[in-house]
HTML snippet that shows the backbone in 3Dmol.js (N, CA, C, O; Angstrom):
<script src="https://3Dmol.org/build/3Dmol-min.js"></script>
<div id="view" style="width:600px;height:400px;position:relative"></div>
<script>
const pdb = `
ATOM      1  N   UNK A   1      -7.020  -0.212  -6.270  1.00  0.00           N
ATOM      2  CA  UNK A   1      -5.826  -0.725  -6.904  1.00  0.00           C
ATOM      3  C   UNK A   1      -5.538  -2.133  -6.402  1.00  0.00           C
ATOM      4  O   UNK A   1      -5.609  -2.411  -5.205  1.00  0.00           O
ATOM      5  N   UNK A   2      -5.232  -2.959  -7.286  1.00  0.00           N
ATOM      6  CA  UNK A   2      -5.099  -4.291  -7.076  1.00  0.00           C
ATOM      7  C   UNK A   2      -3.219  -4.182  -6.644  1.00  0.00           C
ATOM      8  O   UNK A   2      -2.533  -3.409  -7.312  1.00  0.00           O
ATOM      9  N   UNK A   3      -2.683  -4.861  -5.720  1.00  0.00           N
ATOM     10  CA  UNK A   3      -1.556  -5.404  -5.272  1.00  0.00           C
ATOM     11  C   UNK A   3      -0.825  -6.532  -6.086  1.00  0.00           C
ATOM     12  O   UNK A   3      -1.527  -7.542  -6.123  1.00  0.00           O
ATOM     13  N   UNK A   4       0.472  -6.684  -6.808  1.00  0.00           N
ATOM     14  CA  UNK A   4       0.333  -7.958  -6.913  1.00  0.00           C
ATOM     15  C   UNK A   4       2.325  -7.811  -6.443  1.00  0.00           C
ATOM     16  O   UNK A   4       3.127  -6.900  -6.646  1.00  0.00           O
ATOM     17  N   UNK A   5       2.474  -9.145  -5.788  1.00  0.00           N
ATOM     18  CA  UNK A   5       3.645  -9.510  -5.353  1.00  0.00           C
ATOM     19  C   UNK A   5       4.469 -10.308  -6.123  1.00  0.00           C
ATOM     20  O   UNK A   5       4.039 -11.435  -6.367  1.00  0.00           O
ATOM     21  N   UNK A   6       5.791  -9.930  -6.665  1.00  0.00           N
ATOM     22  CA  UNK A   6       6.647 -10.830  -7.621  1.00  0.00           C
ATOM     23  C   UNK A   6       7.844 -11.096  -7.049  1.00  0.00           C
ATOM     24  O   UNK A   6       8.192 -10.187  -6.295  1.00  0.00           O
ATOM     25  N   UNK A   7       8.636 -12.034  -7.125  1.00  0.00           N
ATOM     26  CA  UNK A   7      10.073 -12.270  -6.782  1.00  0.00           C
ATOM     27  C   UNK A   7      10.627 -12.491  -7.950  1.00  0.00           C
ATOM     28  O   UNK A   7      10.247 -13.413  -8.672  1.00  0.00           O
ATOM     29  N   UNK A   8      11.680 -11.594  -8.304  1.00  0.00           N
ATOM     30  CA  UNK A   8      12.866 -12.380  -9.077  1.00  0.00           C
ATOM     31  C   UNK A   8      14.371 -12.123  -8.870  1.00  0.00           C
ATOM     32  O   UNK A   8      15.012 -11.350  -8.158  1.00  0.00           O
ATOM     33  N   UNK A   9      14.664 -13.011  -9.715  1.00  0.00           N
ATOM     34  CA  UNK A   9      16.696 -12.929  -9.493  1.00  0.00           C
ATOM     35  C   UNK A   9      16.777 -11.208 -10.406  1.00  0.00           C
ATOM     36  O   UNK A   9      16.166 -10.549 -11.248  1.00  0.00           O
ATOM     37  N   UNK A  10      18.165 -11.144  -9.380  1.00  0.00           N
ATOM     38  CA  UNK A  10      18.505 -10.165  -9.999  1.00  0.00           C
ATOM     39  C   UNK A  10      19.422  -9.925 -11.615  1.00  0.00           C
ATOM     40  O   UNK A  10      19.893  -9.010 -12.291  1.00  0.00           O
ATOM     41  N   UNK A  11      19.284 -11.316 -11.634  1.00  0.00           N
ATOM     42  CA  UNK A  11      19.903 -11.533 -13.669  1.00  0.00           C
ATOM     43  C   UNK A  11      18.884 -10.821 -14.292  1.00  0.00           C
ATOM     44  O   UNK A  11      18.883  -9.772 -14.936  1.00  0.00           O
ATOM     45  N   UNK A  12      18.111 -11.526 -14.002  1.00  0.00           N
ATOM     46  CA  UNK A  12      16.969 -11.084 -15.349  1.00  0.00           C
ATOM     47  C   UNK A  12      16.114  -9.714 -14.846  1.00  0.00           C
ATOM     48  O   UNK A  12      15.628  -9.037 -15.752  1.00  0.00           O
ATOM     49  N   UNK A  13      15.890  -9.241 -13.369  1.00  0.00           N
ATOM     50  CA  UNK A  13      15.918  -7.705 -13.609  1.00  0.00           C
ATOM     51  C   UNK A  13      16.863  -6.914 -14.427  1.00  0.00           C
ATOM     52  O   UNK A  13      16.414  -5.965 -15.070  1.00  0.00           O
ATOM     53  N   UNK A  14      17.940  -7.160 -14.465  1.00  0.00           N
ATOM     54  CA  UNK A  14      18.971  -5.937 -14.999  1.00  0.00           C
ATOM     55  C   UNK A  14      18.848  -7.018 -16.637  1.00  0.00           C
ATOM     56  O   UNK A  14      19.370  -6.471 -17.608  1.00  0.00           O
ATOM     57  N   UNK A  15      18.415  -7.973 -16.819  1.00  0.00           N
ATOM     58  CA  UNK A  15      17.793  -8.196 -18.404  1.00  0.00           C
ATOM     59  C   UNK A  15      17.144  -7.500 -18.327  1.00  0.00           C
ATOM     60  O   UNK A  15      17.747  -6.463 -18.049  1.00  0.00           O
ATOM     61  N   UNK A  16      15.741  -7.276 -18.427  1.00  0.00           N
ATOM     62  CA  UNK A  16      13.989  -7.022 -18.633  1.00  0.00           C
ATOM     63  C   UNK A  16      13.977  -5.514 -17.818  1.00  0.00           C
ATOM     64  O   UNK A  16      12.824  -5.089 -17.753  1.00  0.00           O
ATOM     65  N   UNK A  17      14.994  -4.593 -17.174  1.00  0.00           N
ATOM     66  CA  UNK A  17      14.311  -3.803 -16.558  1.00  0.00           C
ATOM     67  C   UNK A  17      13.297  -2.867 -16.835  1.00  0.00           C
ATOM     68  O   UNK A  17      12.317  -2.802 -16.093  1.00  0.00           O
ATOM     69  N   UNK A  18      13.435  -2.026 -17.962  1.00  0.00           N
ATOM     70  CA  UNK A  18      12.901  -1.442 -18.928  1.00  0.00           C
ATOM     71  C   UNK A  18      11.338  -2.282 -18.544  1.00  0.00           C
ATOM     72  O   UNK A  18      10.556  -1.779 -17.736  1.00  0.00           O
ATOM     73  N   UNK A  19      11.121  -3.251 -19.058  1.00  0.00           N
ATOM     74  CA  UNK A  19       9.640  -4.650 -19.276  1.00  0.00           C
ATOM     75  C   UNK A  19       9.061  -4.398 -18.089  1.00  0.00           C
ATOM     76  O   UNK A  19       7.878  -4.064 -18.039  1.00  0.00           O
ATOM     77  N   UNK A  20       9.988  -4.555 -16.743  1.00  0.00           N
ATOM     78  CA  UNK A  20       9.637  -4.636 -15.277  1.00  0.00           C
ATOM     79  C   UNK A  20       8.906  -3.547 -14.896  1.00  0.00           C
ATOM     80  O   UNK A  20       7.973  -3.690 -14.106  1.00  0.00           O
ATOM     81  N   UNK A  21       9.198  -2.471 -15.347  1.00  0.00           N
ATOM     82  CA  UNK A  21       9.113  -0.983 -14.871  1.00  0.00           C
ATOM     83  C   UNK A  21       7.641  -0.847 -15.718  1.00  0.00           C
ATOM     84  O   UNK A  21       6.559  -0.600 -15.186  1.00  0.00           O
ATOM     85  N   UNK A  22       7.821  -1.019 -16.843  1.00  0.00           N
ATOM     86  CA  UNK A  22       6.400  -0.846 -17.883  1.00  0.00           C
ATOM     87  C   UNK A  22       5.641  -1.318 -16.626  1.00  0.00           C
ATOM     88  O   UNK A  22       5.188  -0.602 -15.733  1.00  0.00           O
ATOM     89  N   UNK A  23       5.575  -3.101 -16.763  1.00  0.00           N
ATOM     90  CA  UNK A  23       4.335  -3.714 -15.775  1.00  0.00           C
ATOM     91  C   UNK A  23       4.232  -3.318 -14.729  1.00  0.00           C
ATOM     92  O   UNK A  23       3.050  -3.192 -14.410  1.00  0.00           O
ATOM     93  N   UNK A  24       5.337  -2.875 -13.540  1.00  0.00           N
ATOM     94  CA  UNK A  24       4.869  -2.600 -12.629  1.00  0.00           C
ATOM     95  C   UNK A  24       3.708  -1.494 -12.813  1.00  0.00           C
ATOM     96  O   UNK A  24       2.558  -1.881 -12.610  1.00  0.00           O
ATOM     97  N   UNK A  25       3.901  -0.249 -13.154  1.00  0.00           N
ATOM     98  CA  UNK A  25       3.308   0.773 -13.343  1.00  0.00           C
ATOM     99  C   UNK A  25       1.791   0.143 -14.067  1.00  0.00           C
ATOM    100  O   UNK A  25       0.860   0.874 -13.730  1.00  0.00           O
ATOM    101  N   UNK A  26       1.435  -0.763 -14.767  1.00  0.00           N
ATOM    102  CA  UNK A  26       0.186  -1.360 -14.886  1.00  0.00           C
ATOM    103  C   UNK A  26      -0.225  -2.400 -13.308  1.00  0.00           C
ATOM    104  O   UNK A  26      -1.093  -2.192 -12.460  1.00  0.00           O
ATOM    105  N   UNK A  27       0.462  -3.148 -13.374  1.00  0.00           N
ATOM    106  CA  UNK A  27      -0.391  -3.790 -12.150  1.00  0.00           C
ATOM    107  C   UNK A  27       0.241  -3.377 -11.036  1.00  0.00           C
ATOM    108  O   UNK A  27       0.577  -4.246 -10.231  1.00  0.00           O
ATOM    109  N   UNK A  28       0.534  -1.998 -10.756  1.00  0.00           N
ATOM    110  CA  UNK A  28       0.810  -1.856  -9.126  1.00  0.00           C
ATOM    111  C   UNK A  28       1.624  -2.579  -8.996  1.00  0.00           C
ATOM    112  O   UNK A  28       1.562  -2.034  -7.894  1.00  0.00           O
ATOM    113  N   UNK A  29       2.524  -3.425  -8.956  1.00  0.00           N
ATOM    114  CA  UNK A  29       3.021  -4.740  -8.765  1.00  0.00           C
ATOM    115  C   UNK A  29       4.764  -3.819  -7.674  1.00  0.00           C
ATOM    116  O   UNK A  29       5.522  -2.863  -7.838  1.00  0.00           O
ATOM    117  N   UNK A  30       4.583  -4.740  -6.836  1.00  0.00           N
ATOM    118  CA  UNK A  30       6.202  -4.661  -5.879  1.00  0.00           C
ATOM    119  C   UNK A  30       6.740  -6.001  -6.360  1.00  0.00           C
ATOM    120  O   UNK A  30       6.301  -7.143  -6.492  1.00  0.00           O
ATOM    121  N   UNK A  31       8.073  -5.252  -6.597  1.00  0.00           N
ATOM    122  CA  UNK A  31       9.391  -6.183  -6.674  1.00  0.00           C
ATOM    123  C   UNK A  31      10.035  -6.870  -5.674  1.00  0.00           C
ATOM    124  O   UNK A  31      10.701  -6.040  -5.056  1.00  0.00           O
ATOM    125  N   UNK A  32      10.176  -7.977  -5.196  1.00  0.00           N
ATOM    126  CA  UNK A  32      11.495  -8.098  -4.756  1.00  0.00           C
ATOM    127  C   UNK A  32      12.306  -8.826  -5.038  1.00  0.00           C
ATOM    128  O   UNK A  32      12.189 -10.038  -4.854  1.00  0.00           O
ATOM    129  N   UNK A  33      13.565  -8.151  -5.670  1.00  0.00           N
ATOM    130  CA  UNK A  33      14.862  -8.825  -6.021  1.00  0.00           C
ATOM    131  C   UNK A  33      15.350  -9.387  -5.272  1.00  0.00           C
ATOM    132  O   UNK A  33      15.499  -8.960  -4.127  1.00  0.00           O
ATOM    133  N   UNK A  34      15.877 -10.865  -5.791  1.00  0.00           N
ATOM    134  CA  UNK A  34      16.959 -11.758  -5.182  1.00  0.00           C
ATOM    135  C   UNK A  34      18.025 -12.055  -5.691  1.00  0.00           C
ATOM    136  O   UNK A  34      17.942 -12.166  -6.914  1.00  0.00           O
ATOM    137  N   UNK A  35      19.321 -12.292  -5.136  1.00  0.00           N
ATOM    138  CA  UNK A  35      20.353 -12.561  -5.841  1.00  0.00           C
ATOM    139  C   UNK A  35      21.080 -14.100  -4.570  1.00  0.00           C
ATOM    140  O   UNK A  35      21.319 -14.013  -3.365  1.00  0.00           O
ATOM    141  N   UNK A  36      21.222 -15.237  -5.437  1.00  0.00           N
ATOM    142  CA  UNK A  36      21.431 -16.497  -4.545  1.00  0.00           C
ATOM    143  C   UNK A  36      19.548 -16.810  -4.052  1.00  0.00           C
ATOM    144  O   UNK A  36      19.464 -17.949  -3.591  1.00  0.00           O
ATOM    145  N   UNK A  37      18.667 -16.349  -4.059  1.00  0.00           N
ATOM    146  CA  UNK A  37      17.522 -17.050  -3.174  1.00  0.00           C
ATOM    147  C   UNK A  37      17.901 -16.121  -2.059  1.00  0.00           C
ATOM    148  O   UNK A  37      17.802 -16.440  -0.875  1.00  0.00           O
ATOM    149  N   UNK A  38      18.232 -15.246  -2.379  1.00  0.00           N
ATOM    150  CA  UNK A  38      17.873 -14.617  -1.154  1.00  0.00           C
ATOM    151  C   UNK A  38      17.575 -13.306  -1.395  1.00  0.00           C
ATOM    152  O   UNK A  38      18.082 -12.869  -2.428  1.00  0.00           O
ATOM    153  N   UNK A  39      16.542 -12.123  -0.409  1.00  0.00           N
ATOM    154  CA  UNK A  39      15.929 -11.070  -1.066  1.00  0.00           C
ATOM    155  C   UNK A  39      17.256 -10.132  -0.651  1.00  0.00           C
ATOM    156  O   UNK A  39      17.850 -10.165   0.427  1.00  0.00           O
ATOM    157  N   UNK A  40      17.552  -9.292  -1.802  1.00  0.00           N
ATOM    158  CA  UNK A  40      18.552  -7.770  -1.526  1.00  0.00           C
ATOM    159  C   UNK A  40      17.812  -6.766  -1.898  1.00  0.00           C
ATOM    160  O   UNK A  40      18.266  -5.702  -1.479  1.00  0.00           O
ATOM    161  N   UNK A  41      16.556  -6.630  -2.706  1.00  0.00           N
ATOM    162  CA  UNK A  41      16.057  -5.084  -2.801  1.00  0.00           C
ATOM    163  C   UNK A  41      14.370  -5.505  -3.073  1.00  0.00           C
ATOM    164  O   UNK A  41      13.842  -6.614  -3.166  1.00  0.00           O
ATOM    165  N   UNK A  42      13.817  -4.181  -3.151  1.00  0.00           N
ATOM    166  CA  UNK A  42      12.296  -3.991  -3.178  1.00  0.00           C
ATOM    167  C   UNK A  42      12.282  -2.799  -4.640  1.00  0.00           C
ATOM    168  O   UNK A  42      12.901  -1.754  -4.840  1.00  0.00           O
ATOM    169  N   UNK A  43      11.471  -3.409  -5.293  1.00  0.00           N
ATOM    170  CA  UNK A  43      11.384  -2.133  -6.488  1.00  0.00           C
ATOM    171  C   UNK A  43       9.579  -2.070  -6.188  1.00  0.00           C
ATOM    172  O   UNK A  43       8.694  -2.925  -6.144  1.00  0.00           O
ATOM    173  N   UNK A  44       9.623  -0.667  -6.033  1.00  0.00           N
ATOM    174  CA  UNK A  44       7.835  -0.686  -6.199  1.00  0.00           C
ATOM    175  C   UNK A  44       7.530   0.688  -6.550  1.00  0.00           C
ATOM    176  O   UNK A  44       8.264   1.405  -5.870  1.00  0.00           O
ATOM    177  N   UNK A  45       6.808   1.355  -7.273  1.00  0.00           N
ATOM    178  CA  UNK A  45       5.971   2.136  -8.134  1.00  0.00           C
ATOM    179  C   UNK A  45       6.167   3.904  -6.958  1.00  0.00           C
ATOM    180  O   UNK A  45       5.976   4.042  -5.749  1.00  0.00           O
ATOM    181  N   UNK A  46       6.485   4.653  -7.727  1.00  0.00           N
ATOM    182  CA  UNK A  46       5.950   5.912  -6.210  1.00  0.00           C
ATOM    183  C   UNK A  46       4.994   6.214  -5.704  1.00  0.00           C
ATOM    184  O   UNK A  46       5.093   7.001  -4.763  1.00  0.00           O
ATOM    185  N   UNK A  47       3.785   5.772  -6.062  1.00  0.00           N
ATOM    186  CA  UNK A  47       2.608   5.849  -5.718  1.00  0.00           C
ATOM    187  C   UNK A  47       2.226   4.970  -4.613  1.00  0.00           C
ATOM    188  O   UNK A  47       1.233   5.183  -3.917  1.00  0.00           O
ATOM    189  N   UNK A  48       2.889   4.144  -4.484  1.00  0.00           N
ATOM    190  CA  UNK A  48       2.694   2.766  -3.308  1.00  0.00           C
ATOM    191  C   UNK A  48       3.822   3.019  -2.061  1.00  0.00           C
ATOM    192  O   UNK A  48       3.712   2.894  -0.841  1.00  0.00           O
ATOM    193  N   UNK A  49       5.237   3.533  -3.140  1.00  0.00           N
ATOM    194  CA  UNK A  49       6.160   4.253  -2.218  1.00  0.00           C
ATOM    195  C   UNK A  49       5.188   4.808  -1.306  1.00  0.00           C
ATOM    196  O   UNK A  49       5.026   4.246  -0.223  1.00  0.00           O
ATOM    197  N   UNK A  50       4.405   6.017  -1.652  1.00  0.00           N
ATOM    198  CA  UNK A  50       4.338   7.681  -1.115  1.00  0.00           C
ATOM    199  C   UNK A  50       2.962   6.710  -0.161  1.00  0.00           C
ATOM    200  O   UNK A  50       2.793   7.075   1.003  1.00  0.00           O
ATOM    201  N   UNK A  51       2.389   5.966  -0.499  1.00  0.00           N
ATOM    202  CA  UNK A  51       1.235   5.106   0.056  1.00  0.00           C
ATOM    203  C   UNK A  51       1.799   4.767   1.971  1.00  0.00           C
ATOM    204  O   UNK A  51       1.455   5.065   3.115  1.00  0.00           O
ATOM    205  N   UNK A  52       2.753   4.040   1.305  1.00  0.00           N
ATOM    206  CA  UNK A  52       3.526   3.162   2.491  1.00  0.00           C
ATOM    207  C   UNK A  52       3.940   4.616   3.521  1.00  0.00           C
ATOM    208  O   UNK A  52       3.320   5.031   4.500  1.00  0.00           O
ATOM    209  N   UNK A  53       4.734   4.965   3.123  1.00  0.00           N
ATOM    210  CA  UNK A  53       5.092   6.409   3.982  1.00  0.00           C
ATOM    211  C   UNK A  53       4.389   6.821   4.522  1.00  0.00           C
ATOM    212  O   UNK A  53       4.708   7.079   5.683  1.00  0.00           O
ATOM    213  N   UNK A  54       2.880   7.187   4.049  1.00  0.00           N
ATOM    214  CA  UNK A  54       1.716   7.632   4.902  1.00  0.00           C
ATOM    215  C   UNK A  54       0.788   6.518   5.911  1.00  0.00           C
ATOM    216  O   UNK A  54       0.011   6.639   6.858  1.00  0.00           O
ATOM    217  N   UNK A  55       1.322   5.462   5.167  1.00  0.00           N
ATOM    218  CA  UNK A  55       0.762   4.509   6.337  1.00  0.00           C
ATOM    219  C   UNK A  55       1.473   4.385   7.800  1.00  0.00           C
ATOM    220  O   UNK A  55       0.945   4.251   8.904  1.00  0.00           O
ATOM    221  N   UNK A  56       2.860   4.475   7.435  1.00  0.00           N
ATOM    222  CA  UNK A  56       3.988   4.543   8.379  1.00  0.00           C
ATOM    223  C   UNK A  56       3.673   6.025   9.606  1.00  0.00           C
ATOM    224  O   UNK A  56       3.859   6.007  10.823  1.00  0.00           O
ATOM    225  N   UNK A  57       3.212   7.067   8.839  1.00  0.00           N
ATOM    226  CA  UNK A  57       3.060   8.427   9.974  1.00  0.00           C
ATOM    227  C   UNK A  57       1.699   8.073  10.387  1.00  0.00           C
ATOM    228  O   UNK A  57       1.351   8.246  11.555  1.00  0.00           O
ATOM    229  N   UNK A  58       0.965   7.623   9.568  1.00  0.00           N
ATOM    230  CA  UNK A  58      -0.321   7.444  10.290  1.00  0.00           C
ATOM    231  C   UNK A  58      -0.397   6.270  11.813  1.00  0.00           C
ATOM    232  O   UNK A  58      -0.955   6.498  12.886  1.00  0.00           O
ATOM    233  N   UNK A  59       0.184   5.330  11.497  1.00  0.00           N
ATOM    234  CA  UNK A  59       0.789   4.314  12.548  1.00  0.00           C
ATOM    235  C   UNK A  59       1.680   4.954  13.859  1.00  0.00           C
ATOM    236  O   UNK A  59       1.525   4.390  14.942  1.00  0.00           O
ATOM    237  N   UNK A  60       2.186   5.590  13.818  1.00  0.00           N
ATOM    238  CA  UNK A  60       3.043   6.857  14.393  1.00  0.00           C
ATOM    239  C   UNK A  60       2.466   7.958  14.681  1.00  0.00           C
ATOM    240  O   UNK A  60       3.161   8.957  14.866  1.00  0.00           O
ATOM    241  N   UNK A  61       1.439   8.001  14.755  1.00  0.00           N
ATOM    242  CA  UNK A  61       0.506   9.355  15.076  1.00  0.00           C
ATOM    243  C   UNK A  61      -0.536   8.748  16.187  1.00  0.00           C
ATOM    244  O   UNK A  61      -1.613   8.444  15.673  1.00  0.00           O
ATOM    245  N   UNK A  62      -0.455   8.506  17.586  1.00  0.00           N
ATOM    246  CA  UNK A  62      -1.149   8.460  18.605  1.00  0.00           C
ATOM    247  C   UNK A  62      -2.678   8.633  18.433  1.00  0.00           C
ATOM    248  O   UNK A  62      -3.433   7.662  18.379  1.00  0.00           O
ATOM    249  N   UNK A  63      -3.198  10.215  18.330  1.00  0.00           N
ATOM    250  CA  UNK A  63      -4.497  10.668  18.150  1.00  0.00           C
ATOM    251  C   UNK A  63      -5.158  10.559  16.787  1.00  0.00           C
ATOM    252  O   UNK A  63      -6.237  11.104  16.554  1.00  0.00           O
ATOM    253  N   UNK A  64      -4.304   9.648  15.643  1.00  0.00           N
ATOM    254  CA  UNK A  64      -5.569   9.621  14.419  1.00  0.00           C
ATOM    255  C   UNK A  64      -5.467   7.930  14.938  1.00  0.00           C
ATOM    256  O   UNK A  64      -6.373   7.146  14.657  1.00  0.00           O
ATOM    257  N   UNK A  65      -4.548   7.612  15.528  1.00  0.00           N
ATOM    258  CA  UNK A  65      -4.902   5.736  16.131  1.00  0.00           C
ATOM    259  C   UNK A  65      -5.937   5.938  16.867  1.00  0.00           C
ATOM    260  O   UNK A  65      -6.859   5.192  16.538  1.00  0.00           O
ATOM    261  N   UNK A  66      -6.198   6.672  17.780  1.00  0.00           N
ATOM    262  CA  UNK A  66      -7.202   6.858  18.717  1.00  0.00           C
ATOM    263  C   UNK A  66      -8.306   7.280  17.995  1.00  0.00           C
ATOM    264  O   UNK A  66      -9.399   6.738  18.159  1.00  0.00           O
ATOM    265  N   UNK A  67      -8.171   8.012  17.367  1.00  0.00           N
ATOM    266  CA  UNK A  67      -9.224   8.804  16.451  1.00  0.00           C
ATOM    267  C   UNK A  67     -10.505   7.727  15.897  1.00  0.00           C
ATOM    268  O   UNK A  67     -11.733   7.763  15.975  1.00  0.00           O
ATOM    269  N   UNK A  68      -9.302   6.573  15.181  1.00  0.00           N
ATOM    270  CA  UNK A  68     -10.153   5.394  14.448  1.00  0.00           C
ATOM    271  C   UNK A  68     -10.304   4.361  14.977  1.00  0.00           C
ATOM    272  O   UNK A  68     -10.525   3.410  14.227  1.00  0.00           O
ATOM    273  N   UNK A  69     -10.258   4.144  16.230  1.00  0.00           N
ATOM    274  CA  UNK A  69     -10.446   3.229  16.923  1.00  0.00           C
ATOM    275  C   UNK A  69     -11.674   3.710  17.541  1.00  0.00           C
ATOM    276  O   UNK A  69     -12.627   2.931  17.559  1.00  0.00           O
ATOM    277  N   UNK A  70     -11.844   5.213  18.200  1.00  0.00           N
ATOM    278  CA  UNK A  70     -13.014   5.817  18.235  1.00  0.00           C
ATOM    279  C   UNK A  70     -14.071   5.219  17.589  1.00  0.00           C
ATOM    280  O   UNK A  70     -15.018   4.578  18.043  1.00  0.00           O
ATOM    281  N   UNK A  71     -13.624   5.673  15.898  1.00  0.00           N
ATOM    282  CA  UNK A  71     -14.291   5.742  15.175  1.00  0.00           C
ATOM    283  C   UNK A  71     -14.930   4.071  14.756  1.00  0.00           C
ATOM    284  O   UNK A  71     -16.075   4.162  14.314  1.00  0.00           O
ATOM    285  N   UNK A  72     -14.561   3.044  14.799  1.00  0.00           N
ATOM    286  CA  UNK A  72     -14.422   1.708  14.927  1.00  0.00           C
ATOM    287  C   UNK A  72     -14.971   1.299  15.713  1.00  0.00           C
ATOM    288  O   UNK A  72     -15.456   0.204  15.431  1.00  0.00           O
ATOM    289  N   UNK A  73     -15.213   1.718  16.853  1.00  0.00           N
ATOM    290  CA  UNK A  73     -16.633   1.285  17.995  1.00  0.00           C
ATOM    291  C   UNK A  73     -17.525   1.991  17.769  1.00  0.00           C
ATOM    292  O   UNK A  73     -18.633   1.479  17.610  1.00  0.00           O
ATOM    293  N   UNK A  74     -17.392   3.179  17.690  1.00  0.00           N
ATOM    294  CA  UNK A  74     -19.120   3.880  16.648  1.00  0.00           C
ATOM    295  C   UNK A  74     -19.880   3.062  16.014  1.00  0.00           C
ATOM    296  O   UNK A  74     -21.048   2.738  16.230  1.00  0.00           O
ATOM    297  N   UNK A  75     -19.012   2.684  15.065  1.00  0.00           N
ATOM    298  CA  UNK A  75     -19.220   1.721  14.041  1.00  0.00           C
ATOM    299  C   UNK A  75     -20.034   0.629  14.351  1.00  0.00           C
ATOM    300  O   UNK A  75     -21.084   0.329  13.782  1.00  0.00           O
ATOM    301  N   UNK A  76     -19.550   0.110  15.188  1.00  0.00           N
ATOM    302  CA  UNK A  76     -19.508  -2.047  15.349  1.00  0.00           C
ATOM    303  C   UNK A  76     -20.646  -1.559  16.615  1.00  0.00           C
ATOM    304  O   UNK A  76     -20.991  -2.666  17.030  1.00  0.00           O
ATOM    305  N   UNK A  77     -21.469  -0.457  17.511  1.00  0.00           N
ATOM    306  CA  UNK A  77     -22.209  -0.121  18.234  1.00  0.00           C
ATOM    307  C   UNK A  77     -23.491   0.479  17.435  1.00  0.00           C
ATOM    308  O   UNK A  77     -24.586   0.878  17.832  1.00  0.00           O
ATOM    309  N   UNK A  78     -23.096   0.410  16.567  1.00  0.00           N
ATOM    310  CA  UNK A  78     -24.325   1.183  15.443  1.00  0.00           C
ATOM    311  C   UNK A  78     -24.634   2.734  15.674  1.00  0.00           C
ATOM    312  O   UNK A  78     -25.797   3.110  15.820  1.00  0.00           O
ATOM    313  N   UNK A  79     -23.388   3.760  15.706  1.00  0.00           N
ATOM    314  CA  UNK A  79     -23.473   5.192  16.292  1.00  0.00           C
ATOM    315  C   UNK A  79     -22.877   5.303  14.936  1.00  0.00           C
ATOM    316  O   UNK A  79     -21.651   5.357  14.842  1.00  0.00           O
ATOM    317  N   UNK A  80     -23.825   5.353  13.597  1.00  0.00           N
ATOM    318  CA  UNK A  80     -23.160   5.957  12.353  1.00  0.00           C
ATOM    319  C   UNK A  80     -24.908   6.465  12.028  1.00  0.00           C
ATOM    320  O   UNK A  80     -26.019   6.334  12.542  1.00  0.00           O
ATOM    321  N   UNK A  81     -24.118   7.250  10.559  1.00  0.00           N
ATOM    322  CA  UNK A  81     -25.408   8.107  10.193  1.00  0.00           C
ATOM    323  C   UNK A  81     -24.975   7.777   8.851  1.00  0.00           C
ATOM    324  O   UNK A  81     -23.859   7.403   8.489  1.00  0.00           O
ATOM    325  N   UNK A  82     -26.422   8.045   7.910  1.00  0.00           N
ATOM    326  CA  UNK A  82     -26.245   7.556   6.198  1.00  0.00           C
ATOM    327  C   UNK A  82     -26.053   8.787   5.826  1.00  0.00           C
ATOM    328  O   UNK A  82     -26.539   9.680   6.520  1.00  0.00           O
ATOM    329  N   UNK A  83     -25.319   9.105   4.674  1.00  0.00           N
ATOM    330  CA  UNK A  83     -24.721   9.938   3.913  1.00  0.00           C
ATOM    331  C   UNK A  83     -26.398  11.077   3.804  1.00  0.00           C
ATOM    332  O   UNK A  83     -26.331  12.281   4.051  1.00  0.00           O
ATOM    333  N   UNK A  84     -27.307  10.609   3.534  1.00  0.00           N
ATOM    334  CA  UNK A  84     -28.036  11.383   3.202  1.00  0.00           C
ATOM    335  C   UNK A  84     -28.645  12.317   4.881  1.00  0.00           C
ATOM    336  O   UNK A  84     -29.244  13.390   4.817  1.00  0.00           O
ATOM    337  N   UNK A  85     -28.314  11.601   6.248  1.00  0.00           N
ATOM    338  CA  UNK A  85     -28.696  12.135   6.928  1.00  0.00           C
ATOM    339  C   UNK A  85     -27.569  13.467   7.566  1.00  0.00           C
ATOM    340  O   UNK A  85     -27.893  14.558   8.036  1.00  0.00           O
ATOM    341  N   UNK A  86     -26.186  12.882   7.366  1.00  0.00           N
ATOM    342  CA  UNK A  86     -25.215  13.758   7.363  1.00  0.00           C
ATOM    343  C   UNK A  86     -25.893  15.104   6.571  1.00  0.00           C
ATOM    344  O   UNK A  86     -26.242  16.057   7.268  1.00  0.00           O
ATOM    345  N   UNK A  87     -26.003  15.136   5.641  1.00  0.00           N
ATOM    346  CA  UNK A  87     -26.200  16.396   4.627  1.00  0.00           C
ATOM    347  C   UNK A  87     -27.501  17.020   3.692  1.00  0.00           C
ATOM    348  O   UNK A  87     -27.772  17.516   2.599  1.00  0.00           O
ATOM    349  N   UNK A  88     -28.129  16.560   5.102  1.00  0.00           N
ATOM    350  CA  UNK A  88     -30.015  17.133   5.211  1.00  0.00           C
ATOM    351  C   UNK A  88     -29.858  18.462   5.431  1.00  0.00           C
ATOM    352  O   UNK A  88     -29.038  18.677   6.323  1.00  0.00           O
ATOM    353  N   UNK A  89     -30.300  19.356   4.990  1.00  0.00           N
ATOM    354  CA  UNK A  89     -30.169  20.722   5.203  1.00  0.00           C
ATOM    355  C   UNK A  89     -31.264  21.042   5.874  1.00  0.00           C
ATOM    356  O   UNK A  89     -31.456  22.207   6.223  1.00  0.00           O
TER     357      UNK A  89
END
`;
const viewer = $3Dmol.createViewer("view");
viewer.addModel(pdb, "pdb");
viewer.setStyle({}, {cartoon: {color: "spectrum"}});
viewer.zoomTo();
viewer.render();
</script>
């Protein structure tokens, strides 16, 4: 999924919301509303919602940080295996 980042005033959200909501839901796209140049809200899709949330417990979870950091020197040490050697019977 492609990301894309928009700013606008909050006039023409509460014009176009209906328009806003269509596109977001095509390009993934996060909102953030401003009212004066300055940001007051975030509109973004539930799927990116429910995204973020799991990034947030995963960040907050000690042993899957450890887990992939593990897993991340495996890596960059050359201690990986190819898909086909994983599931040689």
């Amino acid at each position: 999924m492609v990301e894309s980042q928009t700013i606008l005033p909050v006039t023409k959200v509460k014009r176009e919301f209906l328009e806003i909501l269509k596109a977001m839901e095509v390009d993934y796209a996060t909102i953030t509303v401003t009212r004066n140049g300055e940001p007051v809200g975030i509109l973004m899709t539930p799927d990116r919602y429910k995204a973020l949330l799991e990034t947030i417990d995963i960040l907050g979870d000690n042993n899957i940080l450890q887990a992939l950091k593990a897993s991340h020197n495996d890596f960059r040490s050359g201690r990986v295996h190819t898909h086909d050697e994983v599931w040689e019977g």
